[in-house]
C-alpha positions as a Markdown table, in Angstrom:
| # | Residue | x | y | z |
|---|---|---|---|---|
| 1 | Unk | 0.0 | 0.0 | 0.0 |
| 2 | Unk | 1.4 | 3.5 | -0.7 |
| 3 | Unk | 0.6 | 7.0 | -0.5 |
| 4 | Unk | 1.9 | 9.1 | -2.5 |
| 5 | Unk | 2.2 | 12.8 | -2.1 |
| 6 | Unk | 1.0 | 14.1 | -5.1 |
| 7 | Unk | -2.0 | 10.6 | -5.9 |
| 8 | Unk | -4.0 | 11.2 | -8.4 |
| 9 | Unk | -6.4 | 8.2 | -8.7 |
| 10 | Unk | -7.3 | 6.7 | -12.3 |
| 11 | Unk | -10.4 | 4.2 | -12.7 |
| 12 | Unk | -9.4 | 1.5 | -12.4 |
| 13 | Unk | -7.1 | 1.7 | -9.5 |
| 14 | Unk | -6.9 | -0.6 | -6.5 |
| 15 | Unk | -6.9 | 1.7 | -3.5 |
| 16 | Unk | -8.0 | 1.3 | 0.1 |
| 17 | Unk | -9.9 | 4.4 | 2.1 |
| 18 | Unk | -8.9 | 5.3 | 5.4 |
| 19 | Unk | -11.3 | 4.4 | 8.4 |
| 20 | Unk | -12.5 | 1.1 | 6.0 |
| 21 | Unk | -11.1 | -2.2 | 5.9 |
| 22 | Unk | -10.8 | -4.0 | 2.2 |
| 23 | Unk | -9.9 | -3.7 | -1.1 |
| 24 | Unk | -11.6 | -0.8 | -3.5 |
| 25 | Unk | -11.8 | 0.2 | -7.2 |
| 26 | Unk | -11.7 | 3.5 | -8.9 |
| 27 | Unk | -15.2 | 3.9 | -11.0 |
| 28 | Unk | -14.8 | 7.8 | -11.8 |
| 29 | Unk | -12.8 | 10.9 | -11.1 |
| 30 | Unk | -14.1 | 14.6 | -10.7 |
| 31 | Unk | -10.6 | 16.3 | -10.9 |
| 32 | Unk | -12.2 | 19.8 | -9.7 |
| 33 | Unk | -13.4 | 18.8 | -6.9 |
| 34 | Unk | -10.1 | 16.3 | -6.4 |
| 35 | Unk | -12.5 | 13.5 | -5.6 |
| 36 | Unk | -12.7 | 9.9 | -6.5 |
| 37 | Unk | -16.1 | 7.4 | -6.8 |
| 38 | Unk | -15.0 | 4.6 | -5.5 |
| 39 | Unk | -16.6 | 0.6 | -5.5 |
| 40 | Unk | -16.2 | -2.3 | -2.9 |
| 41 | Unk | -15.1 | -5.5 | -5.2 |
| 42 | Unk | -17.5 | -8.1 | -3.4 |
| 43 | Unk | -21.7 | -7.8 | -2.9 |
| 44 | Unk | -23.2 | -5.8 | -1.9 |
| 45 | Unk | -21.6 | -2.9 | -4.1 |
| 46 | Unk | -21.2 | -0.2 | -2.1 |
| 47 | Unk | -19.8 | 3.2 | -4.1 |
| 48 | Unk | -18.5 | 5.8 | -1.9 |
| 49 | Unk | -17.4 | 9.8 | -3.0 |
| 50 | Unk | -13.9 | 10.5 | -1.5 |
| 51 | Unk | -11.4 | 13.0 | -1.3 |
| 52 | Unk | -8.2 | 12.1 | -3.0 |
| 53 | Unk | -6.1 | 12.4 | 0.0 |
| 54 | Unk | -8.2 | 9.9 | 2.2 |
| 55 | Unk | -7.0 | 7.4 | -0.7 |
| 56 | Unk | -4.0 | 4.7 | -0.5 |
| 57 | Unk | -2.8 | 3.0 | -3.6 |
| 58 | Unk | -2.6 | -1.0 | -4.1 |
| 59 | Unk | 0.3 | -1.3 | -5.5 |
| 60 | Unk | -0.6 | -5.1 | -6.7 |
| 61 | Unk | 2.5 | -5.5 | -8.7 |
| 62 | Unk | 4.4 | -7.5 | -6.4 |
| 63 | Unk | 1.7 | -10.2 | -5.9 |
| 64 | Unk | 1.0 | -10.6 | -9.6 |
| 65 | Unk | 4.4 | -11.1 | -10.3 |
| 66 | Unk | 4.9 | -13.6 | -7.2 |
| 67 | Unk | 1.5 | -15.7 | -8.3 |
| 68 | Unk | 3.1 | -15.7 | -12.0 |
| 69 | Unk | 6.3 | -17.1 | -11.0 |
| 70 | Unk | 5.0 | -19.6 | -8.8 |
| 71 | Unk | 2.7 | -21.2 | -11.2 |
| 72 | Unk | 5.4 | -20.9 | -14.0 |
| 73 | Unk | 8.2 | -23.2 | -11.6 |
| 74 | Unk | 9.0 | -26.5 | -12.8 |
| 75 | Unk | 8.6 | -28.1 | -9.9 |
């Protein structure tokens, strides 16, 4: 998880919302207002309207390239 100074969410984006426990994703961004829609991934779907700055960033990198790896190995 990391948060970046200067975050601008994109749709799309894995992020997490401080005060809430779980993983979110970016459904649309209102860069006037520096807010962000944001989803729950599991039922029921639950959108929220947040500020950027109450926003952390997945960074999911590491785990896709761990899972790809593992199920690559000749084992």
């Amino acid at each position: 998880m990391a948060k970046p100074e200067n975050y601008v969410p994109k749709v799309m984006d894995p992020v997490t919302l401080e005060g809430t426990q779980g993983r979110l994703i970016v459904v649309d961004v209102d860069a006037t207002k520096k807010t962000a829609r944001v989803s729950t991934t599991t039922t029921p779907i639950v959108v929220h309207i947040v500020e950027w700055s109450k926003l952390s960033y997945l960074d999911e990198r590491p785990n896709a390239a761990r899972i790809v790896r593992e199920a690559t190995e000749q084992k």
